[in-house]
BADRENKOL-845418 format. One record per residue: x, z, y of N, C-alpha, C, CB in turn. Coordinates in steps of 0.001 Angstrom, whole numbers, padded with zeros to 6 digits, always signed. Glycine has a CB too. Example, Ala and Ser with C-alpha at 12.3 -4.5 7.8 and 13.67 -1.06 7.14 Angstrom:
+013190+007800-005690+012300+007800-004500+013200+007800-003300+011308+009046-004473+012850+007080-002250+013670+007140-001060+012900+007870+000030+014084+005725-000598
***
This chain:
+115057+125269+125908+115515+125052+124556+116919+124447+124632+114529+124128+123763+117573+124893+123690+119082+124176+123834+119583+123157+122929+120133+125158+123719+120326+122112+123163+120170+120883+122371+120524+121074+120980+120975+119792+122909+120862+122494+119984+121010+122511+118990+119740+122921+118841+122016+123047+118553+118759+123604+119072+117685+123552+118692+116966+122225+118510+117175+124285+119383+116915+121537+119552+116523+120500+119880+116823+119260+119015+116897+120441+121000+117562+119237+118717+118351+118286+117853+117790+118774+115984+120382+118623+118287+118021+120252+116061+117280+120270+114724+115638+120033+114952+117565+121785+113960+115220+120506+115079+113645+120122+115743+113283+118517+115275+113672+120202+117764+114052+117643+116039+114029+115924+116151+114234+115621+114372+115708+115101+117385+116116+116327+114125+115581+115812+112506+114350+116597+111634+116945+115984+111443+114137+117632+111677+112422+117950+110624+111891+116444+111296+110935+119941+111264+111316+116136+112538+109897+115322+113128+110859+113636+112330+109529+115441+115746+112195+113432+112242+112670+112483+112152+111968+111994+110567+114170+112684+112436+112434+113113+109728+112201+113169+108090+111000+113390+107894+112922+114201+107275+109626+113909+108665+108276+114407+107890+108379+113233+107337+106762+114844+108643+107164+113968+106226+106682+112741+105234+105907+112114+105330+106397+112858+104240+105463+110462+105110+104483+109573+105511+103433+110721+105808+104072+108370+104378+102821+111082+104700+101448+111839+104334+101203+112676+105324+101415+112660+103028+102282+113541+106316+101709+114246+107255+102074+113321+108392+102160+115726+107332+102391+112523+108572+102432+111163+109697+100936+110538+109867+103539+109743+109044+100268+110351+108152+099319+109918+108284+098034+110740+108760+099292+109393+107324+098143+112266+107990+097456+113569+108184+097089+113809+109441+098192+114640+107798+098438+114036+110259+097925+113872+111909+096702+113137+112194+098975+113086+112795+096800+111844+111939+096370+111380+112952+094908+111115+112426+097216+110266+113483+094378+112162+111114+093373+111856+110497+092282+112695+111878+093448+112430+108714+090930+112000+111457+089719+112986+112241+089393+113627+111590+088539+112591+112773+089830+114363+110082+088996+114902+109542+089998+116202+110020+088539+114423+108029+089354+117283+110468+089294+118330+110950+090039+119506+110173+088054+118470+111148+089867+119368+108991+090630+120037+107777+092573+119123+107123+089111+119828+106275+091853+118302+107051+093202+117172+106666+094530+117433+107642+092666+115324+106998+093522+117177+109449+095152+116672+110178+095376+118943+110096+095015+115331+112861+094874+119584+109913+094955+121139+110004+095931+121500+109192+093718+121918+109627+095855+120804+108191+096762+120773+106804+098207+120426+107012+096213+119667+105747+097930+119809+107745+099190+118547+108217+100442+119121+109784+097918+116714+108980+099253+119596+110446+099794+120473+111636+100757+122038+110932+098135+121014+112695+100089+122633+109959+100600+123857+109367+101579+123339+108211+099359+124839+108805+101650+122520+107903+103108+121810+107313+104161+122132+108169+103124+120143+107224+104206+121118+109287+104330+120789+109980+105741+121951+110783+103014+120487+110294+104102+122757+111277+105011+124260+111587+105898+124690+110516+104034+125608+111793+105243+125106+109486+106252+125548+108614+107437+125076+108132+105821+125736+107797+107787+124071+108342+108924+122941+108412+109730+123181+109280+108552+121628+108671+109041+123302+110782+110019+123590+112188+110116+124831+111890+109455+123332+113840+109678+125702+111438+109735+127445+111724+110468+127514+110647+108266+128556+111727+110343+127171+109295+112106+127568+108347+112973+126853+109059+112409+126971+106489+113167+125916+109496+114639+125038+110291+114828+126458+111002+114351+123249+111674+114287+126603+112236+114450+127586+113006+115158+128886+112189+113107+127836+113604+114650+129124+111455+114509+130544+110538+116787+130165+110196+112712+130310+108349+116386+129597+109162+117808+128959+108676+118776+128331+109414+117640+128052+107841+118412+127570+110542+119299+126940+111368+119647+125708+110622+120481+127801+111733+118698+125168+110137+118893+123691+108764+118132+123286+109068+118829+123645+107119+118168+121536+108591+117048+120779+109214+116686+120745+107073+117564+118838+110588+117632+121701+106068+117091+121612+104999+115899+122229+104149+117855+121704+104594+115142+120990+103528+113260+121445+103425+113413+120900+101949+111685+120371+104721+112553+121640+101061+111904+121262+100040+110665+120238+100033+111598+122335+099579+110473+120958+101189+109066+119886+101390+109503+118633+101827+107904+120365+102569+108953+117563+101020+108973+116163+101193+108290+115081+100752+109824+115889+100960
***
């Protein structure tokens, strides 16, 4: 990976929102699932766009 990837990558994980901070680290099986596919979809538009810019927040 090359450090512009890398670097966008860090800000999405820098900015998630409490709620999928908290989501993770839930046991409920559905919740942190919810939270993981945020998650992606957050890193995968950055990727997509080359922006660390998200609606989601």
């Amino acid at each position: 990976m090359d450090e512009k990837t890398t670097n966008l990558i860090m800000a999405i994980l820098s900015r998630a929102p409490q709620w999928i901070r908290h989501d993770l680290l839930s046991k409920d099986a559905g919740v942190k699932q919810r939270a993981e596919e945020t998650l992606a979809a957050m890193i995968a538009n950055a990727l997509a766009t080359g922006t660390d810019d998200s609606t989601a927040s």
